[in-house]
N, C-alpha and C positions, 0 to 999 in steps of 0.2 A: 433560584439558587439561594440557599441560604445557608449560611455558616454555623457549622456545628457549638452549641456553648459546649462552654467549660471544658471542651477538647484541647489540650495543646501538650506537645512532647517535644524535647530537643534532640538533635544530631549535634554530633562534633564534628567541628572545623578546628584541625589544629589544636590546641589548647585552650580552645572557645568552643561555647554550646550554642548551636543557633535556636532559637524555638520557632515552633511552624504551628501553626494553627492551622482549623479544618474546613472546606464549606462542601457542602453538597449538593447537589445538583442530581435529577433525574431524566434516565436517555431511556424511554419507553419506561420498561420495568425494570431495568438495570439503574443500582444507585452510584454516580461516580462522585470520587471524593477528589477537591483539587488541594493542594498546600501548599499553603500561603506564608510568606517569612517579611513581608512589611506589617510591622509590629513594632509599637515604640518600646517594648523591653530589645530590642536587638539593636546591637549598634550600628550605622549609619551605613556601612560598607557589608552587613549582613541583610540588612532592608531588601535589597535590589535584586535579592538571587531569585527568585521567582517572577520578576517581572516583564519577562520578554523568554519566549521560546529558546531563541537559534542568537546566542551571543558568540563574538570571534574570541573573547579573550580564554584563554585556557583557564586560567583561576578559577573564573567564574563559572566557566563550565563544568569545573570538576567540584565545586562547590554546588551544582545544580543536581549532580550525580549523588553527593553524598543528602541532599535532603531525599531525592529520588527513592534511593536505593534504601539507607538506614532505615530514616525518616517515614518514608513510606511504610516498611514493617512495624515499626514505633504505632502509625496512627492505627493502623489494624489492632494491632493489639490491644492500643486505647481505646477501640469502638468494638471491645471484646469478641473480635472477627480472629476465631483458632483458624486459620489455615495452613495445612499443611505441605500445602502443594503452589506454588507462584508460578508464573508465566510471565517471561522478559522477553519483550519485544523489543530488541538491537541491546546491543552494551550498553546504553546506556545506565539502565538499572540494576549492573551485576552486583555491586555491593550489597543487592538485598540477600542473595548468597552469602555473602561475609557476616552479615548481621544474623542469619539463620545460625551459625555457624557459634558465632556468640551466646548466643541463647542457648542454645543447647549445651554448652560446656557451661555455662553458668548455671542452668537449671538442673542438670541431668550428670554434671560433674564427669562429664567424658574426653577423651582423650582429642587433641586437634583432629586424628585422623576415624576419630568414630566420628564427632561433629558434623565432620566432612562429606562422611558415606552417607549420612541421612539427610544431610540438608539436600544435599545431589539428588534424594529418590526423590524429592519433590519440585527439584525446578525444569520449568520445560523454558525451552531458548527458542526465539526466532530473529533467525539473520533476514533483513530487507531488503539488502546492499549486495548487488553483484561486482562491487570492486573493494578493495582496502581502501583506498582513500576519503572512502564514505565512513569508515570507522572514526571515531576517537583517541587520541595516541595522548599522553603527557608526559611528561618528560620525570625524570626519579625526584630530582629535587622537589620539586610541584608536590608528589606525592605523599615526597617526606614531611612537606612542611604542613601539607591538610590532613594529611592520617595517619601520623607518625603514633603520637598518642594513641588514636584509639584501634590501629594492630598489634598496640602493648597489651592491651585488654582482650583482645580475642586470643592472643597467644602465639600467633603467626609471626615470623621473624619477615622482615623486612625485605630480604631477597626471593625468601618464597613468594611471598605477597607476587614481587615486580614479575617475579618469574609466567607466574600464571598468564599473564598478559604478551608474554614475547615470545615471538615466533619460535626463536632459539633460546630456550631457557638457557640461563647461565652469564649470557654475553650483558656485560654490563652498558655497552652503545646504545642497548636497543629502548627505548621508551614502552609505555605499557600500552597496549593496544586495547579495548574495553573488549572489542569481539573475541579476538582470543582468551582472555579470561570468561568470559559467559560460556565457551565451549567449553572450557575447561570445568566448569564448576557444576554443568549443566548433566544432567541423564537423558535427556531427550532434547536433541538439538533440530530443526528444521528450517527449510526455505520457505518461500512463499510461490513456488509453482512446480511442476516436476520438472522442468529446463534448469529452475533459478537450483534447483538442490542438486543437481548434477553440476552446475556452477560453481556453489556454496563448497564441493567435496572435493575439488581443485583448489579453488582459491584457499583453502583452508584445512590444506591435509596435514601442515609441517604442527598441528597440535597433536597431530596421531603419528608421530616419524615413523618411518617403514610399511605404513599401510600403503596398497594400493590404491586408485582414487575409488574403485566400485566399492573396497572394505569401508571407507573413511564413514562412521558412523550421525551421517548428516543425514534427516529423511526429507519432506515435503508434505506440506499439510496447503493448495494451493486456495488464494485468497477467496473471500465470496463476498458476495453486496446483500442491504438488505432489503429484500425485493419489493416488501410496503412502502419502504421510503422512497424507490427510485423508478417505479414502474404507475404511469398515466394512471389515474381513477380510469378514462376509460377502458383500457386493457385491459385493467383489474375487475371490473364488472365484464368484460368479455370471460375471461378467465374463469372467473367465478359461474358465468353460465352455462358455459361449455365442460369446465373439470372440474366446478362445485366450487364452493364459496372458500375450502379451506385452500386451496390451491398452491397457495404459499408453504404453506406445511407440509404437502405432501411427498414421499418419498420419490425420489429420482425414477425408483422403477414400479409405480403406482401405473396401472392401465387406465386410469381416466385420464393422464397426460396426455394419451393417443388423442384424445376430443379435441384437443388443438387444432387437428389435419380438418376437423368438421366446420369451422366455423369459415362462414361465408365471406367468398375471396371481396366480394363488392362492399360486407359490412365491415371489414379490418379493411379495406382499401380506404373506405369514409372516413372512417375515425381514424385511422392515420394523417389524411389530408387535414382533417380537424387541429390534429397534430401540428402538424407544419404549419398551418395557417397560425397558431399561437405562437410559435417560437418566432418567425418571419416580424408578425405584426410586434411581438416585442422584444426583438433586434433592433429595432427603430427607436427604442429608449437608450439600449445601450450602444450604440451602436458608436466607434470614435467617427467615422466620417460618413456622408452624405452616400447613399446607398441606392440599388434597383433592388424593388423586392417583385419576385416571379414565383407563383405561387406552384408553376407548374415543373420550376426548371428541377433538375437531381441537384438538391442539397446535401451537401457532404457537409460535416461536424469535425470539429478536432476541438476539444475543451482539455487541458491538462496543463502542469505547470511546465513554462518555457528554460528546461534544460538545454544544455547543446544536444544533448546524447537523443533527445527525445524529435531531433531537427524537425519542428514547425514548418522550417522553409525547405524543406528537400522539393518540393514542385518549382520553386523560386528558380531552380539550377538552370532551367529551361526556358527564358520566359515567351518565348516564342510559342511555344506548344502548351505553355498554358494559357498563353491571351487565346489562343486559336479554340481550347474546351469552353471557356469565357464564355466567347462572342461567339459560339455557332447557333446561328438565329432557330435551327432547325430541333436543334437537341442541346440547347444552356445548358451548364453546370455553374452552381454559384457554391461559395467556402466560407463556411462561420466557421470563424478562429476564434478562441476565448484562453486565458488564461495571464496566466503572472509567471515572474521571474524572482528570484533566491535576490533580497539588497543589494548580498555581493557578488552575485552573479556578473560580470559586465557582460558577457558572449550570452547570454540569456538577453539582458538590454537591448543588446544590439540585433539579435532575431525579431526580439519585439517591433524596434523601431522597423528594419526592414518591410512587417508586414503590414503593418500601418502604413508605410511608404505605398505599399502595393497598392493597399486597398483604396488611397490616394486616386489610383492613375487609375484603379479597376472597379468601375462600379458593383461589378458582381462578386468581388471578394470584400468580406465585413471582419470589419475586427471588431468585437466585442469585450467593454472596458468590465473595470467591479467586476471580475471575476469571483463569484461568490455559489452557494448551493440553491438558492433558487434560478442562475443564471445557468447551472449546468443541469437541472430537470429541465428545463425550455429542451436544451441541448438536446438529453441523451433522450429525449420523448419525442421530439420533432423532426431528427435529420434522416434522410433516406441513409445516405452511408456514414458510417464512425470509420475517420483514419487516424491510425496509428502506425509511425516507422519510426519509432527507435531500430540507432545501431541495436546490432543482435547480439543478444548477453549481454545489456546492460541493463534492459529494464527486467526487473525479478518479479513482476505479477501486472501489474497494473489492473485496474477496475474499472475504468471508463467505458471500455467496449463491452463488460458485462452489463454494466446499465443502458448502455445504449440496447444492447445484443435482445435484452431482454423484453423491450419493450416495441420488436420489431425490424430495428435499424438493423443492416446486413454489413459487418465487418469488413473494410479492406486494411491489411494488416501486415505486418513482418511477423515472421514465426517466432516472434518471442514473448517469455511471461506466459501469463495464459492460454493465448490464443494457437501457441505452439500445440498445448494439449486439445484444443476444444474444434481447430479446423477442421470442416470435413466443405467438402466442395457441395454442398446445398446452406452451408451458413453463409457461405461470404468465400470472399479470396485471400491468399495469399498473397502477401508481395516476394517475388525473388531474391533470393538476400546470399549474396560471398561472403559474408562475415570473417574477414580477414583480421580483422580488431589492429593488425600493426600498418595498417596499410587504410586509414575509411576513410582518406580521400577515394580511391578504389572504391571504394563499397558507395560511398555516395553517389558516383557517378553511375555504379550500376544499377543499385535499386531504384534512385529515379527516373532511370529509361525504362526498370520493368514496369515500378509503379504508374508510367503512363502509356507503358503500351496494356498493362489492365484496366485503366481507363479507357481508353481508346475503342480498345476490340472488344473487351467483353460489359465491364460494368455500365460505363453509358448504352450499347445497344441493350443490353438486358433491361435496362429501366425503361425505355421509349418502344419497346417491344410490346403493342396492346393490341386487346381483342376487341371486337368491334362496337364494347359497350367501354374504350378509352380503360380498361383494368388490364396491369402486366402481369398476365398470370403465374408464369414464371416468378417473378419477384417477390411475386406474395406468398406463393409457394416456400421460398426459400426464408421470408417473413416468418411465418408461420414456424418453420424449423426452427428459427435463428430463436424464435420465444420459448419453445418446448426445449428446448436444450440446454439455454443458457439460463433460462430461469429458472431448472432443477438443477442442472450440475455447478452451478458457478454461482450459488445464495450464499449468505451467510449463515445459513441453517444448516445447509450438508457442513462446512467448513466446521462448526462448531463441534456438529458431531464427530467431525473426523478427528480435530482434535481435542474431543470426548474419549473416543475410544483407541487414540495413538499417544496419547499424552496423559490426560488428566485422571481418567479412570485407573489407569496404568500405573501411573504417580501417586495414587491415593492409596492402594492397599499396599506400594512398597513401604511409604511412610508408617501404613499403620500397621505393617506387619511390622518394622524395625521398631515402632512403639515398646509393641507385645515380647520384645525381646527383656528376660528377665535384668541381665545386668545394665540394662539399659533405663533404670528406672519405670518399665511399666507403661 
């Protein structure tokens, strides 16, 4: 990474300029630019705003929004990058909207509400968050005192501004929501799964009053992984020999994908065991306590960060019926847990500790410290099954199961996020889910019992199900799907294209048609 010279632009805070300086960094062939505001021209209480992610105090956050946001467009422009089309992933970034908005009434001497209609044909929005509370809210004063000054400069009165942001325009109670305003500002608004966008067009219709929730103009473009980064060299050289070297690149509905079903149940049985033998063998570095490693028992994975909503410990509910998967001497199961929890998380904390307690009294449950991305290829490249049971409707995509899904591992899951789109009964299972949302004590109780009666009856005898050269053929079977599937439809390759061709392509000749408009300056 190296920092761009002689780059630097300022954002306004308030009746202060911050200045941000540039570095750069490379993610393959893509060039990302970070900006940076500790610099000794800033004064002491501007220094700090880039240097930590996820800060509680509001000021700060919405001082982190406006380098974001502005800022962000600023450096573009200073690294003579015209574009005309942005992409906002959550509110955070909507004031690059507002800044689009400036610019063109400053350059092109246009009215607020032409501004408006062209900066719109270029930005596309992605909502994350299946609830409001995930959003950003501030309060008017906050807003007044950091952008008071510069929506004099764009021309925007001050209630419009708040308005954009609140459920109910008009009501002066309400604080500015960042999500509502990015819809608002936005031509192309999506989720991240087709569950989370059918979500997204409920929680978020009161920006379109009187639409029904089917009209509510929210689409879904659902997340992908990138399959070079997260999928075993050995798969990958399987891959490559069975459906050709480009395999990653190739189209969802390419007929060399069919070569998948060809590749010999005993040589993906191997190189899976290979698998596992590396994750196993180093589980034993990270590992918090003193562990039984069985090379042979069904390992199950769960790597993701420890939210409530995403309950870690839903097996915990029982522990009778799980000491019993444990310790059956005939057919083990043992559980790599990995992951972290939010600072201020405490109910995140406290799952944590819980499963460390467990893994305490359980030799065959590990919990895995350094939660990091070489701890989770171990993971999603070694475990027979990836579980996931998030309440239903809370999680909006998630990726873990793609990466796992991808590289073999057969999904036990709740129908939400992705896996809602991608189940078909030869990937993996479903977990039974009420999804009651006012009632998950209810829903905890039930999906635990399904979730171990699909342990029970189907998943462990499927895995110990072998023919008489020790290979479940069945399993690998379903192996084999769980790779051809999840590793065309669920890349980050399809995703980009899809929102190529639902957004950005879309976004680019409205922009540039509204260019070619004459009174519009050309």
């Amino acid at each position: 990474m190296n920092k761009v010279d002689g780059v630097e632009v300022e954002a306004p805070i308030g009746q202060r300029n911050v200045r941000i300086a540039v570095w750069r960094a490379k993610v393959g062939r893509v060039p990302l630019f970070l900006l940076d505001t500790d610099l000794e021209s800033n004064p002491n209480d501007l220094r700090n705003i880039t240097d930590r992610l996820y800060v509680p105090e509001p000021d700060r956050r919405l001082r982190q929004e406006i380098v974001l946001g502005i800022g962000g467009v600023r450096v573009l422009r200073a690294l003579g990058i015209d574009s005309g089309v942005f992409h906002l992933n959550e509110g955070h970034s909507f004031l690059c909207a507002i800044e689009r908005i400036r610019e063109l009434r400053a350059s092109r001497q246009m009215t607020l509400e032409e501004a408006r209609l062209v900066a719109r044909a270029g930005i596309v929005f992605t909502t994350h968050t299946p609830i409001a509370a995930g959003s950003d809210y501030f309060d008017a004063g906050l807003v007044w005192d950091q952008l008071g000054p510069y929506l004099a400069q764009v021309g925007i009165s001050f209630d419009r501004f708040m308005d954009l942001g609140r459920q109910r325009p008009g009501d002066p109670r309400e604080r500015l929501c960042t999500t509502y305003a990015a819809l608002r500002l936005a031509d192309q608004s999506v989720g991240v799964s087709r569950l989370h966008g059918a979500v997204s067009r409920r929680l978020w219709k009161d920006a379109w009053r009187g639409l029904p929730d089917a009209q509510v103009p929210i689409g879904s473009v659902t997340n992908g992984v990138h399959m070079p980064t997260w999928v075993a060299p050995e798969i990958a050289s399987l891959l490559s020999r069975y459906v050709g070297p480009d395999w990653w690149d190739l189209d969802p509905a390419d007929g060399r994908w069919h070569a998948v079903y060809e590749i010999s149940a005993a040589e993906l049985w191997t190189i899976h065991g290979e698998l596992k033998r590396r994750l196993l063998e180093y589980s034993k570095e990270r590992a918090e306590t003193p562990h039984e490693i069985d090379m042979n028992a069904l390992t199950i994975g769960f790597g993701r960060r420890f939210a409530p909503y995403k309950r870690a410990n839903l097996l915990l509910r029982d522990r009778a019926r799980l000491t019993k998967l444990l310790r059956n001497t005939k057919r083990p199961v043992q559980i790599l847990f990995a992951g972290k929890s939010h600072p201020a998380d405490q109910p995140g904390k406290d799952i944590v500790a819980g499963i460390v307690g467990l893994a305490r009294e359980e030799p065959r449950v590990v919990f895995l410290k350094d939660y990091d991305i070489t701890l989770a290829r171990h993971l999603v490249q070694g475990a027979d099954v990836w579980l996931n049971n998030p309440r239903r409707f809370l999680e909006a995509s998630g990726t873990s199961g793609m990466k796992a899904g991808a590289n073999g591992a057969l999904n036990v899951s709740v129908l939400d996020g992705w896996w809602d789109e991608a189940y078909r009964p030869e990937l993996g299972w479903a977990i039974p889910s009420g999804a009651t949302l006012d009632r998950p004590e209810i829903d905890d109780v039930a999906e635990a019992e399904g979730l171990f009666r699909l342990l029970e009856r189907e998943v462990v005898p499927a895995f110990y199900e072998r023919d008489e050269a020790g290979i479940p053929r069945r399993w690998v079977e379903m192996m084999k799907a769980s790779m051809r599937n999840v590793a065309t439809q669920f890349s980050a390759r399809r995703m980009v294209i899809d929102y190529f061709n639902t957004a950005y392509g879309p976004g680019a000749r409205r922009v540039e048609q509204l260019r070619l408009l004459p009174d519009w300056g050309g």
